[in-house]
N, C-alpha and C positions, 0 to 999 in steps of 0.2 A: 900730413898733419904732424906735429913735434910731440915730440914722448910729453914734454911737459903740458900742454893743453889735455893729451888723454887723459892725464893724472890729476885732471882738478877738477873736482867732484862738486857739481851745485850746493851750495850752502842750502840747508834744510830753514823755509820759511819759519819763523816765529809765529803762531797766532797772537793777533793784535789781543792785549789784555781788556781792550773796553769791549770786543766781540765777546770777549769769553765771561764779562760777566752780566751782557742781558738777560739770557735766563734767570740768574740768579736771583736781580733787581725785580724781574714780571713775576716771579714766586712769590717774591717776599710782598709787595705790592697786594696780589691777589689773598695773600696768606690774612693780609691786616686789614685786606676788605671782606673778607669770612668771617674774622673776629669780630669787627665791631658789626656784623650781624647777629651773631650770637649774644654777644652781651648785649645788646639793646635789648629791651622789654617786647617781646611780641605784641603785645596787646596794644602798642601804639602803631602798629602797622595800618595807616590809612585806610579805610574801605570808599569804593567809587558810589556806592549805595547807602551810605547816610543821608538823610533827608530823602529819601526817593523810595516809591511806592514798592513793598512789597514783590518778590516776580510774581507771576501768574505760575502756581500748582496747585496739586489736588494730588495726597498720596494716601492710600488708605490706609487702614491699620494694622496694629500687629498683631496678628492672630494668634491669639489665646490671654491677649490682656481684653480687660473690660471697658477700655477708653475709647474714644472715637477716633478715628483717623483725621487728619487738619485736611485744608485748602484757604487759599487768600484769602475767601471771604470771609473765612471764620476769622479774621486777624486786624476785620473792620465793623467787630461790633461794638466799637464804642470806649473798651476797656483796655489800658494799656496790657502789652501779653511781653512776656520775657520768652524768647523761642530760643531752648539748649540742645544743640547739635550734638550728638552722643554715639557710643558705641559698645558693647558690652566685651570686645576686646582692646577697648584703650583703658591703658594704666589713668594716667590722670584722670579719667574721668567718674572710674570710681574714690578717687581722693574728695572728689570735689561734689561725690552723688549727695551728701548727708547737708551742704549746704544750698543746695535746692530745695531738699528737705526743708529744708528753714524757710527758703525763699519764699513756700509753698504755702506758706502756712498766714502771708500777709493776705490783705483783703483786698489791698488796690490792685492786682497783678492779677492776670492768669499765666500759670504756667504750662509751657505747651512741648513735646521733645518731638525732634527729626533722628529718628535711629538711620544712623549711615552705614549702608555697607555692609549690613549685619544679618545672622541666622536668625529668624523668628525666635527658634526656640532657647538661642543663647539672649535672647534681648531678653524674654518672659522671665528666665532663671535670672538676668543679672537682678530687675526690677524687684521679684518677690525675695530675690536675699536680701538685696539695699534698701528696698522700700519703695513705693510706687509714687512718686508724688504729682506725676503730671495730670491734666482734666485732658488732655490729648495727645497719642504720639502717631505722628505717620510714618510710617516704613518706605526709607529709602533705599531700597537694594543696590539699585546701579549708580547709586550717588549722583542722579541728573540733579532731582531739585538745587543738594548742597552746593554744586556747581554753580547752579544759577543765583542761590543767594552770595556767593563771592568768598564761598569756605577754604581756606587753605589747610584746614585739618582738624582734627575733634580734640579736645573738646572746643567749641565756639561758644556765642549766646551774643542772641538779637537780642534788643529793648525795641518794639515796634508799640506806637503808639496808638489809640483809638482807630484812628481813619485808617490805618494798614499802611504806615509810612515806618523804615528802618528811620529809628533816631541813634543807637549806638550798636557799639560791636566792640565783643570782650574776645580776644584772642588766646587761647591757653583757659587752664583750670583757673576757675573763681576763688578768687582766698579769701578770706574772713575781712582781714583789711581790703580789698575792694569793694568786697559788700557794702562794709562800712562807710566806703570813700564815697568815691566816683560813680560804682553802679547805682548806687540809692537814688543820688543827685541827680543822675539821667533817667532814673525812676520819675522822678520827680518833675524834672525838665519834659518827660513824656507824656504829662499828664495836661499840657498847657498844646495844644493844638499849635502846626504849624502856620504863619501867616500865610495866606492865599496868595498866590500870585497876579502879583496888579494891584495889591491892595496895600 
């Protein structure tokens, strides 16, 4: 072998520059599809259960309030029911306890709470500080029911209609302007039965 062939050292490869910036490109990518999830309004997040009956539960109540514990059938007598999905350690939800309160106080509505998740005895204190406004709340400890009505996190609120069909679904804390908007009007819309199928 020639001294000169020992002496010449492999050129050190280059990394090609378009490999070195696909990470870069799938960050920024994923980064601006997490954004515009966060700035979109949660409360338009589609649910698969509008228009479709109620699930089948039955949860009893919270021991040491005076209300009754819910089940489906209670939610097809006839009367539209507002069902607020709550918890006495979510922040939003005491923001938004005092406009229930309000809610509570119409004549067309029953209002009804599913405590998710929660200590009996931290639901009874949250209630008797904020105020009690529900005619029923059932105790969901292992959060099955909220599951099955298609909850992604408290606070929520059904508008179920007479017959026990979900007509809408409020994502996040209730603000004064929804009340006023959208939720009334699905109030409202609640109150006209769905057409029957075939008919």
């Amino acid at each position: 072998m020639s001294m000169r062939e020992e002496n010449v050292e492999p050129r050190p490869q280059r990394p090609r520059l378009w490999l070195m910036l696909i990470p870069v490109v799938v960050f920024a990518a994923l980064a601006a599809l997490f954004w515009k999830g966060l700035s979109g309004e949660p409360s338009k997040i589609p649910s698969a259960l509008i228009n479709k009956p109620v699930p089948e539960f039955t949860l009893a109540a919270v021991p040491g309030l005076d209300v009754p514990g819910i089940a489906t059938s209670g939610l097809r007598a006839g009367k539209v029911s507002v069902v607020n999905v709550w918890a006495s350690w979510c922040a939003p939800c005491r923001v938004e306890h005092p406009l229930l309160s309000d809610l509570a106080k119409r004549g067309d509505i029953t209002l009804i709470g599913i405590n998710y998740k929660d200590e009996p005895e931290n639901a009874v204190r949250f209630l008797r500080t904020l105020g009690q406004p529900f005619a029923a709340v059932g105790m969901d400890g292992n959060g099955r029911a909220a599951v099955d009505w298609g909850v992604y996190g408290v606070p929520e609120t059904f508008i179920v209609d007479g017959e026990g069909f979900i007509r809408y679904k409020h994502i996040g804390p209730l603000t004064p302007e929804s009340i006023a908007g959208q939720f009334s009007a699905e109030i409202e819309k609640a109150k006209t039965p769905l057409p029957k199928s075939g008919s």
